[in-house]
Residue frames as qw, qx, qy, qz and C-alpha x, y, z in Angstrom:
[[0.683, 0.209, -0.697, -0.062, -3.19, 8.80, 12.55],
 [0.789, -0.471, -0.381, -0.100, -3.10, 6.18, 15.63],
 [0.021, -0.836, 0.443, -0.324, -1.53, 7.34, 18.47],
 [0.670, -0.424, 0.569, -0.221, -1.51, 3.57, 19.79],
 [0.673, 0.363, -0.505, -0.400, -0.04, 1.83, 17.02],
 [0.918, -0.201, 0.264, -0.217, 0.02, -1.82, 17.09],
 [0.871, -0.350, 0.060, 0.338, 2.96, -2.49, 15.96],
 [0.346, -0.740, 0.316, 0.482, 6.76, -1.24, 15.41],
 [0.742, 0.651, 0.034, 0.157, 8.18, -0.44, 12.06],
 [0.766, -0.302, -0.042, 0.567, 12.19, -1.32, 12.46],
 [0.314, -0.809, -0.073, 0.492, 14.02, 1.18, 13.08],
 [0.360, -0.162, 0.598, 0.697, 16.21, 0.90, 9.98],
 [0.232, 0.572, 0.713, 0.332, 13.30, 1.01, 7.70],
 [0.037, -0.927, -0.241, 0.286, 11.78, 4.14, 9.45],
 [0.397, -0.758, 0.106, 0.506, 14.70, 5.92, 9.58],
 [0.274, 0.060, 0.656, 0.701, 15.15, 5.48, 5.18],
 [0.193, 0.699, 0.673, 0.146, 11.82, 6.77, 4.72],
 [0.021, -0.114, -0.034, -0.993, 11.23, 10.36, 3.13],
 [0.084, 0.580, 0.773, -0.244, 7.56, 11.11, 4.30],
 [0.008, 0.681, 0.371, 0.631, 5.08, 13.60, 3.13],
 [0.012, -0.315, 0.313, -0.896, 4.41, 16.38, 5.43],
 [0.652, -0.357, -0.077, -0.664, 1.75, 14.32, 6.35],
 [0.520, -0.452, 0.687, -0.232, 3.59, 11.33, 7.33],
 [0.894, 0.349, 0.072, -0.273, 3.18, 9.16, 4.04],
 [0.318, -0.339, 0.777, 0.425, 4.73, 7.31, 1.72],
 [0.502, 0.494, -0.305, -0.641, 3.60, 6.42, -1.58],
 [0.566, -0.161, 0.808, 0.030, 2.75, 2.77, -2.15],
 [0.493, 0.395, -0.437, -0.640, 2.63, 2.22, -5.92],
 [0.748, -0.089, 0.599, -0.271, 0.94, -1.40, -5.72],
 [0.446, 0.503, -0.578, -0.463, 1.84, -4.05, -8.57],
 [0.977, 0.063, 0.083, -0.184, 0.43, -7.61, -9.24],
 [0.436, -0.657, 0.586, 0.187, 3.81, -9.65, -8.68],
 [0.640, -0.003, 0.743, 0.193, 3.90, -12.20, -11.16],
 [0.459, 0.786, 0.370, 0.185, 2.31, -10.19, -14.34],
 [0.376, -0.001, 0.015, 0.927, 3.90, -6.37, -13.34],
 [0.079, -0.674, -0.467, -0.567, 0.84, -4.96, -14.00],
 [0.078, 0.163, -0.227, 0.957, 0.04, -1.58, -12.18],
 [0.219, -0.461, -0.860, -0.034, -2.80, -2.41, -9.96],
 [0.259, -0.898, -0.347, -0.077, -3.31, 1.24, -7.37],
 [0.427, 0.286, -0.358, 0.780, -1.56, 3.65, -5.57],
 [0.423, -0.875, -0.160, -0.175, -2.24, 4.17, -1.80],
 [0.022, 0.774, -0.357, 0.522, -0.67, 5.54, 0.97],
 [0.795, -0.439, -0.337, 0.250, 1.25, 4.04, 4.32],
 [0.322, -0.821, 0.273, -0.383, 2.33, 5.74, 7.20],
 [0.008, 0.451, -0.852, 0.265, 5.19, 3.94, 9.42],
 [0.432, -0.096, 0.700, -0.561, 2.15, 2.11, 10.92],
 [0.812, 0.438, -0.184, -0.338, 0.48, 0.81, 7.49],
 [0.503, 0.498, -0.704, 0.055, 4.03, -0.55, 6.23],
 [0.093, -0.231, 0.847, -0.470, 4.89, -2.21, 9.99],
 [0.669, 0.207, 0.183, -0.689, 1.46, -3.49, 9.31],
 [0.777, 0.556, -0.113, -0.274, 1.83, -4.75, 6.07],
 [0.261, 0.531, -0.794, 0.137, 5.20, -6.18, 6.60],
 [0.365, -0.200, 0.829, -0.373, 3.86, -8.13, 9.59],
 [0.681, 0.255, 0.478, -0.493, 0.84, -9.70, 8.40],
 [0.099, 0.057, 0.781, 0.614, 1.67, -9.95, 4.37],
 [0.173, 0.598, 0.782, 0.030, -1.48, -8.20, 4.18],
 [0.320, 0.121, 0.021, 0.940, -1.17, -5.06, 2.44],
 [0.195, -0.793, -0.569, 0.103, -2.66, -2.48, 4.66],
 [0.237, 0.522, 0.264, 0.776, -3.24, 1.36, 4.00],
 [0.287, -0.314, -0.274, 0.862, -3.71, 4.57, 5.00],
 [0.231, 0.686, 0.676, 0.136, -7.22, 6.41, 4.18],
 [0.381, -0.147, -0.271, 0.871, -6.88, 9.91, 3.58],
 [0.245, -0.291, -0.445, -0.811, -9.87, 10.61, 3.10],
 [0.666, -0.537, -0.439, -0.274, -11.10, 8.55, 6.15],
 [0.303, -0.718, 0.309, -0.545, -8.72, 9.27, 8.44],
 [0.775, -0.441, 0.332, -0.306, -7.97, 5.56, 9.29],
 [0.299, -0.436, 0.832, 0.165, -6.31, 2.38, 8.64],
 [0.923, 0.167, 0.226, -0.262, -7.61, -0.39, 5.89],
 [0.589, -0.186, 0.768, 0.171, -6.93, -3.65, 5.04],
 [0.375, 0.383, -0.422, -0.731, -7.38, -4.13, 1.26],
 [0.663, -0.169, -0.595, -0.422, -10.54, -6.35, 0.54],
 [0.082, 0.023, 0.844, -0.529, -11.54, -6.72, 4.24],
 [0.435, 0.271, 0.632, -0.581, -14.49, -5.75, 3.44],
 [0.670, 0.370, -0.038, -0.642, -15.18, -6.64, -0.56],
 [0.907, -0.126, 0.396, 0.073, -12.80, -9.53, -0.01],
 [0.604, 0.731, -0.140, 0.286, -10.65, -8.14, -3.07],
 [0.822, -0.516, 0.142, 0.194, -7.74, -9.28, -0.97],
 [0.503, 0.654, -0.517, 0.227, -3.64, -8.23, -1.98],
 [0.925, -0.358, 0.043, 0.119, -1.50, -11.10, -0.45],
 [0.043, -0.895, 0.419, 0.150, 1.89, -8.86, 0.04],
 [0.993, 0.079, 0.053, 0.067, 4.80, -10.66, -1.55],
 [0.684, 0.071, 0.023, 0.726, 7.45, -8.45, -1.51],
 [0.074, -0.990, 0.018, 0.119, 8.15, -4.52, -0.33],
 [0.608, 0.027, 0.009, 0.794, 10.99, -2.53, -1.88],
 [0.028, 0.923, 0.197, -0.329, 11.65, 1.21, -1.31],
 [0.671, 0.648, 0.137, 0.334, 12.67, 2.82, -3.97],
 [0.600, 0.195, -0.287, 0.721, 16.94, 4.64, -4.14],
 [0.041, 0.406, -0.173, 0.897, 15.62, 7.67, -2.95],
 [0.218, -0.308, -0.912, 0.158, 13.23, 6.36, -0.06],
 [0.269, 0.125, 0.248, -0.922, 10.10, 8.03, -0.97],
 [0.841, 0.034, -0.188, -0.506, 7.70, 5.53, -2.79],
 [0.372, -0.220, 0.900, -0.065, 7.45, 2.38, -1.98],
 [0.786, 0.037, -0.437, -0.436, 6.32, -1.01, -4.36],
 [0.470, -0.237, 0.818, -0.232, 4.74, -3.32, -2.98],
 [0.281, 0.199, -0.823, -0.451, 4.14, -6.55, -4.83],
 [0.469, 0.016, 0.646, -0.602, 1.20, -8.72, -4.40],
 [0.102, -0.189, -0.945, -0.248, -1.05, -11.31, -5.48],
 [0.361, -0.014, -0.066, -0.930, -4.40, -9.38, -6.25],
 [0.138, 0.320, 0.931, 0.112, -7.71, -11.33, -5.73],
 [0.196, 0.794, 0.564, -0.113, -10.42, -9.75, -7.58],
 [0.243, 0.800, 0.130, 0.532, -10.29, -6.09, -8.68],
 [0.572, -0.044, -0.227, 0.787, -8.11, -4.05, -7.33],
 [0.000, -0.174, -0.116, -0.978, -9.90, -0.72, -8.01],
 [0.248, 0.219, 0.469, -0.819, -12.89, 0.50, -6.15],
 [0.452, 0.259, -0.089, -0.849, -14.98, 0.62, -9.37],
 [0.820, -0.102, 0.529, -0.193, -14.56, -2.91, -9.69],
 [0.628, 0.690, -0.345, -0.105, -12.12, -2.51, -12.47],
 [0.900, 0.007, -0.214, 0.379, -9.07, -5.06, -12.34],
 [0.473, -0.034, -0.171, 0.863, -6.64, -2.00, -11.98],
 [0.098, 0.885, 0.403, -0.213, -7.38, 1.81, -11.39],
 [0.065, -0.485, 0.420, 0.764, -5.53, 2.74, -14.53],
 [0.441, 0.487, 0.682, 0.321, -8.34, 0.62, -17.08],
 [0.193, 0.728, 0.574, -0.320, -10.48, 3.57, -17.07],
 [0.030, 0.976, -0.108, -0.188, -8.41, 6.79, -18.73],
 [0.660, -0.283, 0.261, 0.645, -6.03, 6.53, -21.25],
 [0.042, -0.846, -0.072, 0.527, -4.60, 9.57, -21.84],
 [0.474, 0.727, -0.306, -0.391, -2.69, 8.71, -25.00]]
C-alpha cells in the first residue's frame, strides 16, 4: 500500500480498527436511502481517511495493488453519506448514494447474480 499517503485517518478512528493481517477492513457498501446491499470492498487506514475526506467512497484493490475511486473511471459514482464501524471494529458500512451499477458486471448490486436459496 502507499507509503506516502495523502492524507491522515484520526487517530481515534485508527486506533478502533481491527485490520486484516493485511491491513484491511471490510467495507460492506449499502445504497442509503433503500438499504439495499450494493458490494463489499476493502479500505486500508488510507482508503477510509480518503473516503471520509472527500465523501467519495474510495477503495483498496487487492488484486491491483492500488487505490480506486468508485466510478472514476465508468462514472458509476458512490456519493459517501455516512460511515459507521461496526461494535466490534472490524467491518465497516458505508452508506451511499449509488449512480449507476454498482457491480463490475454492470449489475445494480453484486449480489443480483447468485441466489443461493
Amino acid at each position: 500500500m502507499s507509503t506516502s499517503p495523502t492524507s491522515a485517518l484520526d487517530p481515534a478512528i485508527a486506533e478502533r480498527l481491527k485490520r486484516t493481517a493485511d491491513g484491511l477492513v471490510p467495507a460492506v457498501v449499502q445504497q442509503h436511502d433503500t438499504g439495499e446491499v450494493l458490494m463489499l470492498g476493502w479500505m486500508d487506514d488510507e482508503a477510509l481517511a480518503r473516503t471520509l475526506a472527500t465523501g467519495r467512497a474510495t477503495y483498496w484493490s487487492r488484486g491491483r495493488q492500488e487505490y480506486w475511486i468508485k466510478g472514476e473511471t465508468s462514472g458509476h459514482r458512490q456519493w459517501v453519506t455516512e460511515v459507521r464501524l461496526d461494535c466490534d471494529g472490524d467491518t465497516l458500512l458505508v452508506k451511499v448514494d449509488q449512480e449507476g451499477p454498482a457491480c463490475h458486471t454492470g449489475d445494480r448490486t453484486c449480489f443480483d447474480a447468485d441466489l443461493l436459496s
